[in-house]
Structure formats: C-alpha cells, structure tokens
C-alpha positions in Angstrom: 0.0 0.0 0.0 1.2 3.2 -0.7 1.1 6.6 0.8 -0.7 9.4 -0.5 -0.1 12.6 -0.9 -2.2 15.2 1.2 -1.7 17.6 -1.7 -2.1 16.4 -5.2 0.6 16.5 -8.2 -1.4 19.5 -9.9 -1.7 21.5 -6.7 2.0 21.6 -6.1 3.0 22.2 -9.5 0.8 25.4 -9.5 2.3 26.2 -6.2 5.8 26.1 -7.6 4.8 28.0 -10.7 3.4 30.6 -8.9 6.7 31.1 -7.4 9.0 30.7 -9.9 7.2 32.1 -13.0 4.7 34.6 -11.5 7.1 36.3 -8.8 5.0 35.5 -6.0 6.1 34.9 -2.4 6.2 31.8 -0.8 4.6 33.9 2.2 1.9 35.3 -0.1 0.9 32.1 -1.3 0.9 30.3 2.1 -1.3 32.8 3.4 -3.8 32.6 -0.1 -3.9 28.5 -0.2 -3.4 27.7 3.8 -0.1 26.7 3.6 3.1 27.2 5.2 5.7 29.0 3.6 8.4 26.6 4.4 6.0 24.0 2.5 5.7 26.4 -0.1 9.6 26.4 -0.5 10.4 22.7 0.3 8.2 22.2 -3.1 10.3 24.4 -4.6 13.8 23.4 -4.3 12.4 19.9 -4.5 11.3 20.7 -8.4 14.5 22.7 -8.7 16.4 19.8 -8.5 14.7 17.2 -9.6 11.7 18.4 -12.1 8.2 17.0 -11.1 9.1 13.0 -10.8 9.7 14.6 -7.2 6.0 15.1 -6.8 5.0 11.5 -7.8 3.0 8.7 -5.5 5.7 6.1 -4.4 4.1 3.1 -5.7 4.7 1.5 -1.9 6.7 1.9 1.4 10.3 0.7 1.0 10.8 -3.0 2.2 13.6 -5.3 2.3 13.6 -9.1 2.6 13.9 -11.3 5.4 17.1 -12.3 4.6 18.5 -8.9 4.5 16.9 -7.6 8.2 18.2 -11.3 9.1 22.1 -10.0 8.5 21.3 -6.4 9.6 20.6 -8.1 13.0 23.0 -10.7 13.2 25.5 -8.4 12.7 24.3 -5.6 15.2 24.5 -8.3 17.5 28.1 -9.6 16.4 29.0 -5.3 17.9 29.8 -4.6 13.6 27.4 -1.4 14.2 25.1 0.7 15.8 21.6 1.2 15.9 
C-alpha cells in the first residue's frame, strides 16, 4: 500500500509556478492557499532539483527481505554497528 499525498501532483506544481514564473512569495501564497511558507519552499527546491518526478505517489513503502533484516541483525549483535 502506498502513501498518499495530502496535496495532489497539480496542486503543487501550480504552487511552484506561482513562485518561480509569477514572482509570488512563498509567504503570499501560504497565506492565499493555507499553507506554510516553508512547505511552499520545500516544493520548490524539490522541483529545482529534480523536475516533477519529485511530486509522484511512491508506488509503496520501502521493504527489504527477510534475509537482508536477518544479516542487519546478526551483525548488530556480532557489535559490527550501531543502531
């Protein structure tokens, strides 16, 4: 199961544009869509450096295999590293 955006793809592309192309602030637009401004900004520098993919569902929450947790603990346990 994956997780789900509060906010959807559209809504925070049209966030970022109105930052970067219509020389809004982030406060201005917190204050106009009920968001914080530090949202407002963490959307954009996550565009600036990586486009819209950034914005995508993740298809699921990151698992690993039994096997894998199996060594992770064995070798906590052996002292080879911290928690």
């Amino acid at each position: 199961m994956g997780r789900k955006s509060k906010y959807t793809i559209d809504f925070k592309l049209s966030v970022v544009d109105r930052y970067l192309n219509k020389g809004e602030g982030s406060v201005t637009i917190g204050k106009d869509l009920n968001l914080n401004p530090n949202t407002v900004m963490k959307w954009v520098k996550q565009f600036q450096k990586s486009d819209a993919e950034v914005f995508l569902e993740k298809p699921r929450n990151q698992s690993y295999s039994k096997e894998f947790k199996i060594q992770v603990i064995e070798e906590y346990l052996a002292g080879g590293c911290s928690y």
